[in-house]
N, CA and C of each residue as an Amber inpcrd file, in Angstrom:
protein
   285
  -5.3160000 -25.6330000 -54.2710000  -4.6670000 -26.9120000 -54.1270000
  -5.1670000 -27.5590000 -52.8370000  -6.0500000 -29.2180000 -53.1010000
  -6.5900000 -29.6010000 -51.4500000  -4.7920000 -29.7310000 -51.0630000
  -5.2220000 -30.4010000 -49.5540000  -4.2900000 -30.3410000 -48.5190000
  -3.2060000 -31.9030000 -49.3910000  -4.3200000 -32.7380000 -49.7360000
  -3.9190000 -34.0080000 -50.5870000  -2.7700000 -33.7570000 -51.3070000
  -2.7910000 -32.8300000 -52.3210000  -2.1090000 -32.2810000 -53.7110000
  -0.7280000 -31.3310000 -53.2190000  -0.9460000 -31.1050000 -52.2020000
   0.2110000 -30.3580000 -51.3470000   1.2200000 -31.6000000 -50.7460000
   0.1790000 -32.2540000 -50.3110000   1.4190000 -33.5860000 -49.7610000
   2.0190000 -34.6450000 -50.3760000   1.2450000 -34.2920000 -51.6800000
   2.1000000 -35.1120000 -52.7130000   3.1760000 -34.6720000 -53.5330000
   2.8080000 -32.7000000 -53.4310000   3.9930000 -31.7130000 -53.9320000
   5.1610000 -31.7770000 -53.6610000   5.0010000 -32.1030000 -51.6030000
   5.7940000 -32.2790000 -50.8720000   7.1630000 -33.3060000 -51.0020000
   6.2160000 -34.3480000 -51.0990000   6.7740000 -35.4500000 -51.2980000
   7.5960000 -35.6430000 -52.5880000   7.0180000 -34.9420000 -53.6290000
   7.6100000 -35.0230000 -54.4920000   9.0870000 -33.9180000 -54.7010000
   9.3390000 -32.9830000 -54.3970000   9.6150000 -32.2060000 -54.1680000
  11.4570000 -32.6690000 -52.6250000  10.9580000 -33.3680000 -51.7010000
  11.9900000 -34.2720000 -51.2020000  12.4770000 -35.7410000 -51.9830000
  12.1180000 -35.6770000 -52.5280000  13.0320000 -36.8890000 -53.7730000
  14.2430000 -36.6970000 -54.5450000  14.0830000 -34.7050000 -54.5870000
  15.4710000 -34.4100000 -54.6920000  16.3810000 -33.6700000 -53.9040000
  15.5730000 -32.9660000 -52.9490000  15.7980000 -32.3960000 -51.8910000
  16.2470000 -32.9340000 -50.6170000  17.3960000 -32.3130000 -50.4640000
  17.8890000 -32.5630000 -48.9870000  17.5960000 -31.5490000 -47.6940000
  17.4460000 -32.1450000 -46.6310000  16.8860000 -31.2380000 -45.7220000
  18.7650000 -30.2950000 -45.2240000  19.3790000 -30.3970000 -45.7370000
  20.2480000 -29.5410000 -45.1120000  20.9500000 -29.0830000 -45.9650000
  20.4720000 -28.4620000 -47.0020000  20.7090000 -27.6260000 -48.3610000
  19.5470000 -27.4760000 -49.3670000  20.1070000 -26.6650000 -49.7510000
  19.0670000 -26.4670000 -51.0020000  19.5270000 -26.2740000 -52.2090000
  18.5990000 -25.7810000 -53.6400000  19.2550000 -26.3290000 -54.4240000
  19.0400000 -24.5500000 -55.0610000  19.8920000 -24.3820000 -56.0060000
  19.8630000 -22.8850000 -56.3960000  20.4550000 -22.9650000 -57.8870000
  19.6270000 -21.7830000 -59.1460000  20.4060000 -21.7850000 -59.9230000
  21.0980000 -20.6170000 -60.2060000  22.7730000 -20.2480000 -60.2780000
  23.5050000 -19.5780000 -60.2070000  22.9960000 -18.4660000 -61.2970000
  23.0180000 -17.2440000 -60.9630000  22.6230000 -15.8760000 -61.3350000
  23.6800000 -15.5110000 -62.7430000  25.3840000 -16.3210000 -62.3680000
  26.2410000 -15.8270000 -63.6980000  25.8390000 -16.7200000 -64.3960000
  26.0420000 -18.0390000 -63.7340000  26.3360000 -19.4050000 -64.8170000
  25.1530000 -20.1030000 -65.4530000  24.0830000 -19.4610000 -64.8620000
  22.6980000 -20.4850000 -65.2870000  22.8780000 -21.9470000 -64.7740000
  23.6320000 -22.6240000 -63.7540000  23.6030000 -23.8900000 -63.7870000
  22.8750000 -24.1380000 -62.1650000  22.9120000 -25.3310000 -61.9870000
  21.9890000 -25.5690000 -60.7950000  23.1380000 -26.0380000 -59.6660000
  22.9700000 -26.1060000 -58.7180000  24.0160000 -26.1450000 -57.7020000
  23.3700000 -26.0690000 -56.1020000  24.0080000 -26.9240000 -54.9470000
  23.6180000 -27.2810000 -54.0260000  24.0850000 -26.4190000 -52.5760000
  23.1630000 -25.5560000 -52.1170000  24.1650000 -24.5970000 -50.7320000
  23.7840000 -25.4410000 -49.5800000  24.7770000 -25.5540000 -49.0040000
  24.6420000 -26.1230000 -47.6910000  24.4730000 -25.2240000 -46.8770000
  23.5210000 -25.4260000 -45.6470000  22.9570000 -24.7820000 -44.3620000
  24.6710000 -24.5690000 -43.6000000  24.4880000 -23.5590000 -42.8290000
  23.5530000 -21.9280000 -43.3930000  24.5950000 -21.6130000 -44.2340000
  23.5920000 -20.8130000 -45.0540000  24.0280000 -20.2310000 -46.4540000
  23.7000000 -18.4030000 -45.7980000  24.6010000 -17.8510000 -46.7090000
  24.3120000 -16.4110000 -46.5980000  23.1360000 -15.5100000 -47.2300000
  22.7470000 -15.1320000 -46.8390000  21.3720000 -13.6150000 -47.7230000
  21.4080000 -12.4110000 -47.4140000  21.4230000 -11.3100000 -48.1190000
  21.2170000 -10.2040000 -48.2510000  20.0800000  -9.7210000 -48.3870000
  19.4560000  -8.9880000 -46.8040000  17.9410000  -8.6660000 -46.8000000
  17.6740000  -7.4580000 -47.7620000  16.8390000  -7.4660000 -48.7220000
  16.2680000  -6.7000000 -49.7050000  15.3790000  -5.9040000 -49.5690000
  15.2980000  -6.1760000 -48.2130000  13.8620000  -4.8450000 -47.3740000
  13.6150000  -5.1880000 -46.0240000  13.4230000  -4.0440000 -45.3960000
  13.2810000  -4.2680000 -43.8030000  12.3550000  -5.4960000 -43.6720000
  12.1430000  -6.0140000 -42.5960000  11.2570000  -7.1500000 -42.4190000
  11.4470000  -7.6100000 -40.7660000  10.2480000  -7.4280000 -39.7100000
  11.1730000  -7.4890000 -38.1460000  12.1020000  -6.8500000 -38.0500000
  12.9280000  -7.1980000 -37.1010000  14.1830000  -6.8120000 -36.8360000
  15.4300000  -6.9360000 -37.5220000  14.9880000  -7.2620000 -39.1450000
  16.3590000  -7.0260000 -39.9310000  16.3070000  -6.1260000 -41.2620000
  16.9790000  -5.5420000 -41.0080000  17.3930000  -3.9590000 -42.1040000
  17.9490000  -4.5490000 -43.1800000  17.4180000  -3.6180000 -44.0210000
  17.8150000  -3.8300000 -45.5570000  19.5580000  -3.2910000 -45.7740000
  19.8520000  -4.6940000 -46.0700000  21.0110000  -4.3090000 -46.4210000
  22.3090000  -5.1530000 -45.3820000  21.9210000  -5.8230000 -44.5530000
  22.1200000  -6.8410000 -43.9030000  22.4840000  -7.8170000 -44.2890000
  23.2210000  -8.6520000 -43.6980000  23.9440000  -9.8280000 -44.1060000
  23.7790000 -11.1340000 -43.3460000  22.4710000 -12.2870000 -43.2400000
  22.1440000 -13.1110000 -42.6360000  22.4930000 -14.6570000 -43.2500000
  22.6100000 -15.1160000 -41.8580000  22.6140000 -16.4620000 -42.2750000
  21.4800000 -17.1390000 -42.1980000  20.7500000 -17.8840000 -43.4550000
  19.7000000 -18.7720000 -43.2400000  20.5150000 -20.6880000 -42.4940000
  19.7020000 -21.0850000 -41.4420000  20.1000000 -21.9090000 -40.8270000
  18.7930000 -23.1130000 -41.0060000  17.5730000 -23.3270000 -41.7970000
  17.0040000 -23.6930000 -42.8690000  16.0460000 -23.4470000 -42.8360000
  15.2450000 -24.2160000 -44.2210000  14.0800000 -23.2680000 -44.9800000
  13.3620000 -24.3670000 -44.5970000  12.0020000 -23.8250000 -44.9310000
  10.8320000 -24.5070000 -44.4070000   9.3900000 -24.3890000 -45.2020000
   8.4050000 -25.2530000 -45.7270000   6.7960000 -24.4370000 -46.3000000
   6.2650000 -24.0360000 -45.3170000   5.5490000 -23.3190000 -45.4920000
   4.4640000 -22.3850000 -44.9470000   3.1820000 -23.2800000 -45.7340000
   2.0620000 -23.3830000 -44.5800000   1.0000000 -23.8990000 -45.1960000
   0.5630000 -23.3600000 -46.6160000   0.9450000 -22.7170000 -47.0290000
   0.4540000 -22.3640000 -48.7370000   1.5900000 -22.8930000 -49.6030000
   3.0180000 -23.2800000 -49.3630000   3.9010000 -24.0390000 -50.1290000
   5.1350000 -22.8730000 -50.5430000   5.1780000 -22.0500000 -49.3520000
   5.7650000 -20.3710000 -49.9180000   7.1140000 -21.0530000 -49.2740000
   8.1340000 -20.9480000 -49.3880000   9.3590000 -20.6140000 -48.5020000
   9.7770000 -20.1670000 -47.9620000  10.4740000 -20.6950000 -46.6040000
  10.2960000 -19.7370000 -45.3750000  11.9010000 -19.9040000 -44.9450000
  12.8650000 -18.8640000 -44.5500000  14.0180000 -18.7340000 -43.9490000
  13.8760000 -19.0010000 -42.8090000  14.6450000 -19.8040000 -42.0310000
  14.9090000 -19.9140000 -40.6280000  16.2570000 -18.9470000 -40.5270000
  16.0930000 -17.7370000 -39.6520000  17.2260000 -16.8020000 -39.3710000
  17.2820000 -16.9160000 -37.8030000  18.0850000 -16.8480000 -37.2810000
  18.0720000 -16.6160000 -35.4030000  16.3550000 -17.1370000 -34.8370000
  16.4020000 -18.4410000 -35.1930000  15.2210000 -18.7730000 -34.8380000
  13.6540000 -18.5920000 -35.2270000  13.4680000 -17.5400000 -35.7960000
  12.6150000 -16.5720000 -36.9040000  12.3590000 -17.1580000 -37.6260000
  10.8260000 -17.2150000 -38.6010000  10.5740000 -17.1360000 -40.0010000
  10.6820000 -16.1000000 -40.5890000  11.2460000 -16.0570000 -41.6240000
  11.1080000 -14.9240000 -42.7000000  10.4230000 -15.3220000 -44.2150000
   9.8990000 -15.0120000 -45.3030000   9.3040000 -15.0340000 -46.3240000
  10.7300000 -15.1310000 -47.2960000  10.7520000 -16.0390000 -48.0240000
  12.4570000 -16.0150000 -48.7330000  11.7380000 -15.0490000 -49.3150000
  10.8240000 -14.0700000 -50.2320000  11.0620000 -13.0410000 -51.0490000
  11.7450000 -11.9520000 -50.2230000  12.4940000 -11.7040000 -49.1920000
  12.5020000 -10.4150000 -48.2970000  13.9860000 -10.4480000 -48.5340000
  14.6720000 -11.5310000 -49.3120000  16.2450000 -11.9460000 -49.3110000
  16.5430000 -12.3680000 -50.6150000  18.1710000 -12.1010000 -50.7340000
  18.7850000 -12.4590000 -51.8540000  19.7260000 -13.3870000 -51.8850000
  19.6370000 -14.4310000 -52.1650000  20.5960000 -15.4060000 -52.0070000
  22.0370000 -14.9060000 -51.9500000  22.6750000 -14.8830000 -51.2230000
  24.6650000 -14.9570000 -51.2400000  24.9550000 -16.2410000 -51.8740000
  25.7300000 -16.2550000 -53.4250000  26.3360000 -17.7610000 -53.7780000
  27.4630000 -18.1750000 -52.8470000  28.3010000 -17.6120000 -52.5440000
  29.4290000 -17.4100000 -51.5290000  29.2060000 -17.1540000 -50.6540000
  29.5840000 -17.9140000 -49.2170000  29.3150000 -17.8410000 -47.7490000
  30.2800000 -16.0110000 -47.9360000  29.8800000 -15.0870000 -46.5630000
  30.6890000 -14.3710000 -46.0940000  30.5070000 -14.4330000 -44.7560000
  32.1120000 -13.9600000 -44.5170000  32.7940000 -13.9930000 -42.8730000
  32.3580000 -12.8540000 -42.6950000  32.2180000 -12.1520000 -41.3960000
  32.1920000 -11.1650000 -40.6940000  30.5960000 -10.7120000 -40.7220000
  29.3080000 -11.5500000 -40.4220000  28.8490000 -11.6550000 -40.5310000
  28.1720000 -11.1460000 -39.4310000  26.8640000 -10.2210000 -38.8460000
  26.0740000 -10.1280000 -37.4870000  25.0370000 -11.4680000 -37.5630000
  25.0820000 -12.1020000 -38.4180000  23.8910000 -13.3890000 -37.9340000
  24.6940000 -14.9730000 -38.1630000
């Protein structure tokens, strides 16, 4: 994909997108639905300094020059494949 075809992905791609949520489709219901920043994740494998099995808040997402999705955690990028979306915020949280 030139750099061109990416910034038109982009663009296209914020037409429905808001920068302070994202959009997700629910795992029971099959329907599509909007999480507002920060949303919760459950890390699915070590990655840096966070252990599998962890309970983070993403505080927002971002592309990576190839168009991958990227978690903003405590300042950090992470690769969203390293996490599992939480549909439901949780309290008692270390991030």
């Amino acid at each position: 994909m030139t750099d061109n075809e990416k910034r038109k992905y982009i663009e296209e791609v914020f037409k429905y997108c808001k920068t302070d949520s994202i959009l997700v489709i629910s795992k029971k219901t099959g329907q599509l639905h909007r999480l507002d920043f920060p949303f919760a994740v459950l890390v699915i494998q070590d990655i840096g300094e966070l252990h599998k099995g962890l309970i983070c808040y993403v505080n927002a997402v971002k592309l990576d020059l190839s168009l991958i999705d990227v978690y903003i955690i405590r300042n950090k990028a992470y690769y969203f494949f390293n996490f599992r979306v939480l549909e439901r915020k949780i309290r008692n949280s270390s991030y």
